[in-house]
C-alpha positions as CSV (number, residue, x, y, z in Angstrom):
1,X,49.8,8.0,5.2
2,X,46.1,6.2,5.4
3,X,44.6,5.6,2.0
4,X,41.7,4.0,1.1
5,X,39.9,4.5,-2.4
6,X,37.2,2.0,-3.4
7,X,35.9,2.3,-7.4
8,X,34.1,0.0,-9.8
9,X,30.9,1.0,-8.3
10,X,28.4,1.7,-11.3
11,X,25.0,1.1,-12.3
12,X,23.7,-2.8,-13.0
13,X,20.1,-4.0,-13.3
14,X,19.5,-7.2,-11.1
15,X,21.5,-10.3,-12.4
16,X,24.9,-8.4,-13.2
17,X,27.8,-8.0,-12.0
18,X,30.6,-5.7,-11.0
19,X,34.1,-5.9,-9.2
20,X,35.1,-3.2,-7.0
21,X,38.7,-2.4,-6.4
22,X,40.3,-1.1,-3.0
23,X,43.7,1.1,-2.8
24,X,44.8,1.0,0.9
25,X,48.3,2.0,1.9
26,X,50.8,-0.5,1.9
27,X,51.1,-0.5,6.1
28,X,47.6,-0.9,6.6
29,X,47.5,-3.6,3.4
30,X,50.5,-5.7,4.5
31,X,49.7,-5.9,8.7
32,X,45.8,-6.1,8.3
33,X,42.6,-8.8,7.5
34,X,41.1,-6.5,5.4
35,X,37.1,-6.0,4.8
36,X,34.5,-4.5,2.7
37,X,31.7,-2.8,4.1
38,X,28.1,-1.1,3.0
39,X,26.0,1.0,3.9
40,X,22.4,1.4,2.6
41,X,20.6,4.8,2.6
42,X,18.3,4.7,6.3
43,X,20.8,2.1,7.4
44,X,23.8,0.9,9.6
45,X,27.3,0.3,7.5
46,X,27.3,-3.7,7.9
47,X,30.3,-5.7,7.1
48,X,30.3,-8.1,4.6
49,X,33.5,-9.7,3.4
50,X,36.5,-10.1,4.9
51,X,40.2,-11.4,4.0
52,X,42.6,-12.7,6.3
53,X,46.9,-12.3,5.5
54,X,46.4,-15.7,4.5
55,X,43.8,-16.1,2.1
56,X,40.7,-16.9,4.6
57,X,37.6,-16.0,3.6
58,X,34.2,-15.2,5.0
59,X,30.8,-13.4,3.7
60,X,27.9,-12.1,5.8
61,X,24.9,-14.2,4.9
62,X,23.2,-11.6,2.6
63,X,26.0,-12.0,0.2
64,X,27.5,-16.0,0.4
65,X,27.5,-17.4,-2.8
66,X,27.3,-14.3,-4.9
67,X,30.6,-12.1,-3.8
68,X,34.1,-12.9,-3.7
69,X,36.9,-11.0,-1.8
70,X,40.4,-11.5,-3.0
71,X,43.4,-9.5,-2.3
72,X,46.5,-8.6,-4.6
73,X,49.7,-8.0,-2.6
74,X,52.2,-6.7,-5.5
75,X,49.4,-3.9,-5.9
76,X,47.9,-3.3,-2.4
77,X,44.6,-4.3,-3.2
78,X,41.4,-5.9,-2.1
79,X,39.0,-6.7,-5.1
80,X,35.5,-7.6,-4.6
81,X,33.5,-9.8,-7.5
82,X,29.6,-9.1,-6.8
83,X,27.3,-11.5,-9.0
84,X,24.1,-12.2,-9.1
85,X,23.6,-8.6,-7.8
86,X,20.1,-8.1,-6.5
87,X,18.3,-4.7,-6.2
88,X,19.3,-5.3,-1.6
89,X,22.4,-5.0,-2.9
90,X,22.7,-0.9,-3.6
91,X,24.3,0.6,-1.3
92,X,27.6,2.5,-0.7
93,X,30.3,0.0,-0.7
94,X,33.6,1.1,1.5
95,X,36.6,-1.1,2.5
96,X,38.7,-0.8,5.6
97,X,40.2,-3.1,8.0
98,X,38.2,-5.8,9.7
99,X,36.2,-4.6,11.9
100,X,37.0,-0.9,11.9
101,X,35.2,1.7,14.0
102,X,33.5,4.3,13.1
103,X,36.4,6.6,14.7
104,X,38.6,5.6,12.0
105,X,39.4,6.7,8.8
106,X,37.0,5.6,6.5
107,X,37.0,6.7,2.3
108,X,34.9,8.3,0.1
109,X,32.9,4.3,-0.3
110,X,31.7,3.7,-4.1
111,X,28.4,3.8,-5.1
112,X,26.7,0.4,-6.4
113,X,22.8,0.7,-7.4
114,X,21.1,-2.6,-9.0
115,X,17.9,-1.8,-10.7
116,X,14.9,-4.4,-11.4
């Protein structure tokens, strides 16, 4: 079955840090570039991350240099290190496969909010 639980989410003022965590089914994990997602209140879900089967990496502008997505095959998951986080930041973070449609099944996201 689909599965896709984010958490880690919290509360941070601006200059911390979290990592997120994303449990996807193991079919979806295994055969997909994976992504993370958010989606501010008032405004569109933007992409931000993704992570290819082999290791390749790229980041939306708004977050190069502060986030890192990894992924952990024995465990089915896609991490996400945010540092540096800045208030721009807070939003609902989700992951899904690269560039997933709004059709699809989507999670419950995890709630990040950075504070000045």
């Amino acid at each position: 079955q689909e599965r896709l639980v984010e958490s880690g989410g919290g509360s941070v003022q601006a200059g911390g840090s979290l990592r997120l965590s994303c449990a996807a089914s193991g079919r979806i994990f295994q055969t997909s570039i994976m992504g993370w997602y958010r989606q501010a209140p008032g405004n569109r879900r933007e992409q931000i991350a993704r992570i290819t089967l082999r290791g390749t990496t790229d980041y939306a502008d708004s977050v190069k240099g502060r986030f890192t997505i990894s992924r952990d095959y024995a465990k089915n998951l896609v991490w996400l290190q945010m540092n540096n986080l800045k208030p721009d930041d807070t939003a609902v973070y989700y992951c899904n496969i690269d560039r997933a449609s709004s059709r699809m099944y989507w999670g419950n996201g995890t709630q990040v909010t950075v504070s000045l």
